[in-house]
C-alpha positions as CSV (number, residue, x, y, z in Angstrom):
1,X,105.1,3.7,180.5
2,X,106.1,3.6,184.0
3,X,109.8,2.0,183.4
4,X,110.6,4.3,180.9
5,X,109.6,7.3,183.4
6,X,111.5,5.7,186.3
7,X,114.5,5.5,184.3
8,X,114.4,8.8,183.1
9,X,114.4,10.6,186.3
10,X,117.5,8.0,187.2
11,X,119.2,9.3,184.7
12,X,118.2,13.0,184.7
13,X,119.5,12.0,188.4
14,X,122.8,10.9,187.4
15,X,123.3,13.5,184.7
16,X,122.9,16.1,188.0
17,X,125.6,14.4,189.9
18,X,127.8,14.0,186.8
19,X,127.7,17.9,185.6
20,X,128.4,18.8,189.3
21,X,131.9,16.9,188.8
22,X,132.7,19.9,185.5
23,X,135.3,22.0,186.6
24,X,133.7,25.6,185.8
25,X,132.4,28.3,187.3
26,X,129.4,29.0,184.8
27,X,126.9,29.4,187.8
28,X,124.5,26.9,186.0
29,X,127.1,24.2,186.7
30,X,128.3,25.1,190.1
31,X,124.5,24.9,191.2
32,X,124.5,21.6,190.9
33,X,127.0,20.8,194.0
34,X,124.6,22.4,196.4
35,X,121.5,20.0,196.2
36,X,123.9,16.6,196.9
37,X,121.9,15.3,199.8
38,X,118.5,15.8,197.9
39,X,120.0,14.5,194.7
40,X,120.8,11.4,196.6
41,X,117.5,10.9,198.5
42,X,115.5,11.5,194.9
43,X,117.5,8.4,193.3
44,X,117.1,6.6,196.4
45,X,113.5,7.0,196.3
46,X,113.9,6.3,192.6
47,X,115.4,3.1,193.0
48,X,113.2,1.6,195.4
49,X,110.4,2.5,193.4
50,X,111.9,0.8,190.9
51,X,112.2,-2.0,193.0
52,X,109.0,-2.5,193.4
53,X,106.7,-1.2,190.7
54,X,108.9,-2.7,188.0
55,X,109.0,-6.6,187.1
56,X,112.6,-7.7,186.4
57,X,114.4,-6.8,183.3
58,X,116.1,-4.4,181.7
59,X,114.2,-1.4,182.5
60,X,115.0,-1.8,186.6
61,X,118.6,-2.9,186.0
62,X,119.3,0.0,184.1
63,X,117.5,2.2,186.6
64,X,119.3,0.5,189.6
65,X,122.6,0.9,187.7
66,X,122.1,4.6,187.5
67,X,120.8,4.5,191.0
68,X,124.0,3.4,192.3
69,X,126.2,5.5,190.5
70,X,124.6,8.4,191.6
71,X,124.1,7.5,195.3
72,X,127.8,6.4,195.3
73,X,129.1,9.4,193.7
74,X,127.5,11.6,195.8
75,X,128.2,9.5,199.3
76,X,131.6,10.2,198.6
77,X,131.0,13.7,198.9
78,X,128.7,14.1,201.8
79,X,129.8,11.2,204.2
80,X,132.7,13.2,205.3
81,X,129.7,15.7,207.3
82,X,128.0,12.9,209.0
83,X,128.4,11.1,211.9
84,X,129.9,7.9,210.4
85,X,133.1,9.8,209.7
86,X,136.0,10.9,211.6
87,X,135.7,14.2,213.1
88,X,138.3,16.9,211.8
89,X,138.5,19.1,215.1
90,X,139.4,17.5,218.2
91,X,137.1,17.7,221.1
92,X,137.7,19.9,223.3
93,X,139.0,18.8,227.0
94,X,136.8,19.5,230.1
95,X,139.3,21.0,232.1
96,X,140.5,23.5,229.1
97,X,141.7,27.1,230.5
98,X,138.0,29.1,229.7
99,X,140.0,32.2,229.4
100,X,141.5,30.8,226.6
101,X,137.8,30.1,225.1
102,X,136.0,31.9,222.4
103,X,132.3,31.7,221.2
104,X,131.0,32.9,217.9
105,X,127.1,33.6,216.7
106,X,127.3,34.4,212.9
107,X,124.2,35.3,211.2
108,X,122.7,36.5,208.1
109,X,119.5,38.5,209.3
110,X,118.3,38.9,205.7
111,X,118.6,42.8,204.8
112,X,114.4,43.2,205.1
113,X,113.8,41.3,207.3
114,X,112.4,43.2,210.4
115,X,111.9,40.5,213.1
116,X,115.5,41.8,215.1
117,X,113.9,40.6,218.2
118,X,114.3,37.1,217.8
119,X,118.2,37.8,217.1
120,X,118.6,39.9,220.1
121,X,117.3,37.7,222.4
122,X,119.5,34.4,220.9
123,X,122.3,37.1,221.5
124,X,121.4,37.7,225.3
125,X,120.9,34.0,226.0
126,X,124.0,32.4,224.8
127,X,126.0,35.3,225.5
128,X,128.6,34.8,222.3
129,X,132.4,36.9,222.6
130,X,131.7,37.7,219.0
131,X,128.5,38.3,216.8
132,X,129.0,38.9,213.3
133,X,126.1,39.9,211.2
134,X,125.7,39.2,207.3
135,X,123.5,41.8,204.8
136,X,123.0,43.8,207.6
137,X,122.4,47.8,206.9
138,X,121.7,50.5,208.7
139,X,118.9,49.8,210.4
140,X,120.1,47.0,211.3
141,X,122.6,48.6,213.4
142,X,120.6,51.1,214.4
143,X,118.2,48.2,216.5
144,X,121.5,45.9,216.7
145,X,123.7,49.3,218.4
146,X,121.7,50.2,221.6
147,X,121.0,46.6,222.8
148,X,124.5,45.6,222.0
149,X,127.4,48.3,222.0
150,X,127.7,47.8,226.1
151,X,128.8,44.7,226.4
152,X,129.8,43.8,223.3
153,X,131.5,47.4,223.4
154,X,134.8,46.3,220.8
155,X,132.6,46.5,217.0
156,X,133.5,47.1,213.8
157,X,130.8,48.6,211.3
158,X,129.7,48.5,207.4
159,X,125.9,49.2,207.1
160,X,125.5,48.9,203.5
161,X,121.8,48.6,201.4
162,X,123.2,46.4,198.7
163,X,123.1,42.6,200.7
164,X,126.4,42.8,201.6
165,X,126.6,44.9,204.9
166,X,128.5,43.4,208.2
167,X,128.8,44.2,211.5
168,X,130.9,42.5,214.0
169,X,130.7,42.8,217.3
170,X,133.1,42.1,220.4
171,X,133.5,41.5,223.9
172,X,136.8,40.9,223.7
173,X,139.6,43.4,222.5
174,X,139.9,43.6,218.9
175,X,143.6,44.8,217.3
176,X,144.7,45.9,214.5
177,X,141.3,45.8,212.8
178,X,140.5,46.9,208.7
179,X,137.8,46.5,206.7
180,X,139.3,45.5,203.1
181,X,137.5,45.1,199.3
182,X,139.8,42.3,198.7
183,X,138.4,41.2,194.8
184,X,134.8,43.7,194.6
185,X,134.7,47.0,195.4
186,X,130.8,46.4,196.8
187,X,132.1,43.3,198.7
188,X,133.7,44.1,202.0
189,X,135.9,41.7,204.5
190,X,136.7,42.7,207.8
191,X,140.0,41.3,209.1
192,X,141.1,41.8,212.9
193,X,142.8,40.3,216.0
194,X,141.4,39.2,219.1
195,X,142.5,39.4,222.2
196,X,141.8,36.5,224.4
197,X,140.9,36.9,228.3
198,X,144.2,34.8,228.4
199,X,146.1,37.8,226.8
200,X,146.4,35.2,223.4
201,X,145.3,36.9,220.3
202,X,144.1,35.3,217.8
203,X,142.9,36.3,213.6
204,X,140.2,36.1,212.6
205,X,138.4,37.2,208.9
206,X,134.8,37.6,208.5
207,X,133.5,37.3,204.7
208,X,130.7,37.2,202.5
209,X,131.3,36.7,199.0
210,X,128.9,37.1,196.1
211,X,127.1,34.0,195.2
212,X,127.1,32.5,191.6
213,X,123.7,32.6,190.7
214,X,121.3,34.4,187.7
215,X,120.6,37.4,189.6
216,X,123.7,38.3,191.5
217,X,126.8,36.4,189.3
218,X,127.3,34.7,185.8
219,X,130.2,32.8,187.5
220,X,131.6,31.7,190.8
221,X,135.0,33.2,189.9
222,X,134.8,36.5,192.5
223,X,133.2,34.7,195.0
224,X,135.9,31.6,194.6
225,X,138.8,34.4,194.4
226,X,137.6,35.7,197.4
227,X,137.9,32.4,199.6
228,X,141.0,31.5,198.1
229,X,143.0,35.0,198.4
230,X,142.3,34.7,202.5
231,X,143.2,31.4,201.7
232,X,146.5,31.9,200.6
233,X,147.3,34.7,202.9
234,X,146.1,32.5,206.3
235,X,149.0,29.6,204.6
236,X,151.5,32.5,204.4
237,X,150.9,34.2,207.4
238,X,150.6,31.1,209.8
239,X,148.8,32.1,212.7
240,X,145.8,31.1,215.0
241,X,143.3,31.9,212.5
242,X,139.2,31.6,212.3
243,X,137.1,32.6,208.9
244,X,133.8,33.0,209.4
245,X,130.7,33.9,207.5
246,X,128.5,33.0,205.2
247,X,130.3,31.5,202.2
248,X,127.6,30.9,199.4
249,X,128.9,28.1,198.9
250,X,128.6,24.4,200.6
251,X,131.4,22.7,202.5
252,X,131.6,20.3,200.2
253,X,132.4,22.1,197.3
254,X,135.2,22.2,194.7
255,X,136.1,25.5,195.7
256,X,135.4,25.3,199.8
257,X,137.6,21.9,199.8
258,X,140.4,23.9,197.8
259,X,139.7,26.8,200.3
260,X,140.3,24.2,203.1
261,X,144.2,22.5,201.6
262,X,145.0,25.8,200.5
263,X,144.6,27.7,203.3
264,X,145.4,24.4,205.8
265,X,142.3,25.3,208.0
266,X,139.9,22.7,209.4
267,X,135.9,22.4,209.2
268,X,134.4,21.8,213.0
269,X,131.4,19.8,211.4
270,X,132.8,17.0,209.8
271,X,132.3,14.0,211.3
272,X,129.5,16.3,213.3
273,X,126.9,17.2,210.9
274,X,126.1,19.3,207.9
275,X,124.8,22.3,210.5
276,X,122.8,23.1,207.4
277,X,121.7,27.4,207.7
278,X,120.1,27.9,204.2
279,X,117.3,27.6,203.7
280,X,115.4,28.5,206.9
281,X,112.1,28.5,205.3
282,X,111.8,25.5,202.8
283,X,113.0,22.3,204.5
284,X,113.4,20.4,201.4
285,X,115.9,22.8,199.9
286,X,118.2,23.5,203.1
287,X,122.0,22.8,203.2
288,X,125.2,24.7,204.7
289,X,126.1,27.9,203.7
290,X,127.4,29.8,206.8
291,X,131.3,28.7,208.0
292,X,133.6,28.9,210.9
293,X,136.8,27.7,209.6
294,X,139.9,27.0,212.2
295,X,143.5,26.4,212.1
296,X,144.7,23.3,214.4
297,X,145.3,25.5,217.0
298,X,141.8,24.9,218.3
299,X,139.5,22.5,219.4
300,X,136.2,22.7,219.4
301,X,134.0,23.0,222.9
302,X,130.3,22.9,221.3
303,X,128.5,24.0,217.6
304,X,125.1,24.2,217.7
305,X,122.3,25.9,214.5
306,X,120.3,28.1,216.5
307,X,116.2,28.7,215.8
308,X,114.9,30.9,212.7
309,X,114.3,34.0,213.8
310,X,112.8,36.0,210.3
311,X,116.0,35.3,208.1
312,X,116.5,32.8,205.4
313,X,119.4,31.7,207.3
314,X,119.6,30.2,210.8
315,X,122.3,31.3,213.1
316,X,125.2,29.1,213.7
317,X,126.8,29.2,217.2
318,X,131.0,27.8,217.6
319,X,132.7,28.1,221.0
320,X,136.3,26.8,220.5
321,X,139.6,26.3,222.7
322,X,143.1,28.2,221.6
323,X,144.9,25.0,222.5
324,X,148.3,25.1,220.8
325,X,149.6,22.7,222.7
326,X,147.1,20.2,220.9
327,X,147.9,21.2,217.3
328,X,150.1,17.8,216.4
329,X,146.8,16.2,217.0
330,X,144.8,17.2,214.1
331,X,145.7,16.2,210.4
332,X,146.1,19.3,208.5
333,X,145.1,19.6,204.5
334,X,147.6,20.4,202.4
335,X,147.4,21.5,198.6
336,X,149.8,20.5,195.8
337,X,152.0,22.4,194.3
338,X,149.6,22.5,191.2
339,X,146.5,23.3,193.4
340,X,148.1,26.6,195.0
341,X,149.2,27.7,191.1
342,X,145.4,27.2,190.5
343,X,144.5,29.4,193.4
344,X,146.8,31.9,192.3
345,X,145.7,32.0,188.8
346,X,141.6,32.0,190.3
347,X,142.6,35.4,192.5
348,X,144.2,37.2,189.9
349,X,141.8,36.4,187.0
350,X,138.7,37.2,190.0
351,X,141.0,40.7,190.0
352,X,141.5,41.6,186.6
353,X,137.7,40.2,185.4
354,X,134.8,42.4,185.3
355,X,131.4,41.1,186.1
356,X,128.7,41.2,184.0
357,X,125.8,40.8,186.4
């Protein structure tokens, strides 16, 4: 009885990892690329119990088989943000101009959540140049506004009720600054410059797309036309450029890996860590959701996940460098010709598409 369970859940294992590899956005089947790390732990586990609780034969080869298939499938796609691989973003050099610095704290406080304090004080400590908040409404702002609006005196706000509010706040000058519904009319982006103390400015785009799942999106088609529209404008307006936010969606994705050759940008944590933001409260079931994106203009200076605080997401924290001069050193991802027709196709069908959840 037991071989026959243990090679079950190997393949129940395996049929996970395999459905994750199905290129649609059903939200059923894009689920399946979040939980990679726990997929791979479960057959590990899976294996080794194998190992030892079964006598040789064909019941534990079979199970190993599957074991190995799954492990190996799903190495390949979550090596890449760990510390045995090469880092994407160049450190940044001791001696690097701070005025030509910025530091970002990004966090999703959780629209009820109450317990502002804990935020507040993170803020004051680590004194960020920019804090962008994610489903925050208006009271969030109104606890956020008087503790904030002094020094961080440059802000852009959307208090909204339905989980997809932002507010970002500035120390440094912010030009040229909209707030745009780029593919959902409930879904807003702000987009803006910022003005370096060096007098450099530099883009940057804070989203938060709908996530596909039963109770917010049948599919992952507005959230993926979202991430691929600023996509294709940051490739076609080639500038210093950051996107930040929280994604809903890992970083190692179908659609965030498009996102990344599409739009040539480059993710700070690989070769770093997963920085892993979601979930706060359940351990078991955490991996990364919140992104700060770069062009190889920058290097990176330090990236730390701050503590809990109330939310079901942690806080990330990113200083980087605006180091042009450093750009040649950093491979940049590049899409096919094929690839950009497929973002093209993604934006205009997230566009035209209504949702029916």
């Amino acid at each position: 009885m037991l071989a026959p369970l243990i090679a079950c859940l190997a393949f129940i294992l395996l049929v996970a990892t395999l459905v994750a590899r199905i290129p649609l956005r059903w939200w059923w089947i894009r689920c399946f690329e979040f939980p990679r790390v726990q997929t791979a732990l479960l057959s590990l586990a899976c294996g080794v119990a194998g190992f030892f609780l079964l006598e040789p034969g064909t019941w534990r080869s079979a199970a190993w088989l599957m074991v190995l298939i799954t492990v190996g499938l799903q190495c390949r796609y979550i090596l890449p943000w760990t510390r045995l691989w090469r880092v994407q973003v160049s450190k940044a050099a001791v001696d690097a101009p701070k005025d030509q610095h910025i530091t970002l704290l990004i966090a999703n406080v959780l629209t009820p959540n109450r317990h502002c304090e804990g935020l507040i004080a993170m803020i004051k400590q680590h004194q960020p140049d920019i804090i962008l908040t994610l489903e925050s409404d208006q009271w969030w702002q109104d606890q956020l506004d008087p503790e904030l609006d002094e020094t961080w005196c440059y802000n852009v706000k959307v208090p909204l009720d339905n989980l997809y509010g932002m507010h970002l706040y500035s120390r440094l000058p912010l030009e040229n600054t909209s707030v745009k519904w780029l593919i959902q009319d409930d879904i807003p982006s702000i987009h803006t410059r910022v003005r370096l103390e060096s007098g450099d400015t530099v883009r940057l785009y804070a989203v938060h797309p709908r996530p596909p799942a039963p109770s917010e999106s049948e599919k992952s088609l507005w959230r993926d036309a979202e991430l691929l529209w600023v996509g294709q404008e940051v490739h076609e307006k080639p500038e210093p450029t950051l996107v930040a936010g929280d994604l809903n969606d890992v970083a190692w994705s179908i659609t965030t890996r498009l996102f990344c050759r599409v739009s040539g940008m480059l993710d700070p944590r690989r070769g770093r860590g997963m920085f892993s933001t979601f979930h706060a409260k359940n351990p078991l079931l955490r991996w990364p959701l919140d992104h700060i994106f770069v062009t190889s203009h920058f290097t990176l200076v330090n990236m730390q996940r701050l503590e809990a605080f109330g939310s079901d997401h942690f806080p990330i924290l990113a200083s980087f460098c605006y180091r042009p001069s450093r750009e040649d050193e950093q491979e940049t991802p590049e899409a096919s010709s094929e690839e950009r027709e497929e973002a093209r196709e993604t934006i205009q069908q997230g566009k035209t598409e209504k949702q029916e959840t």
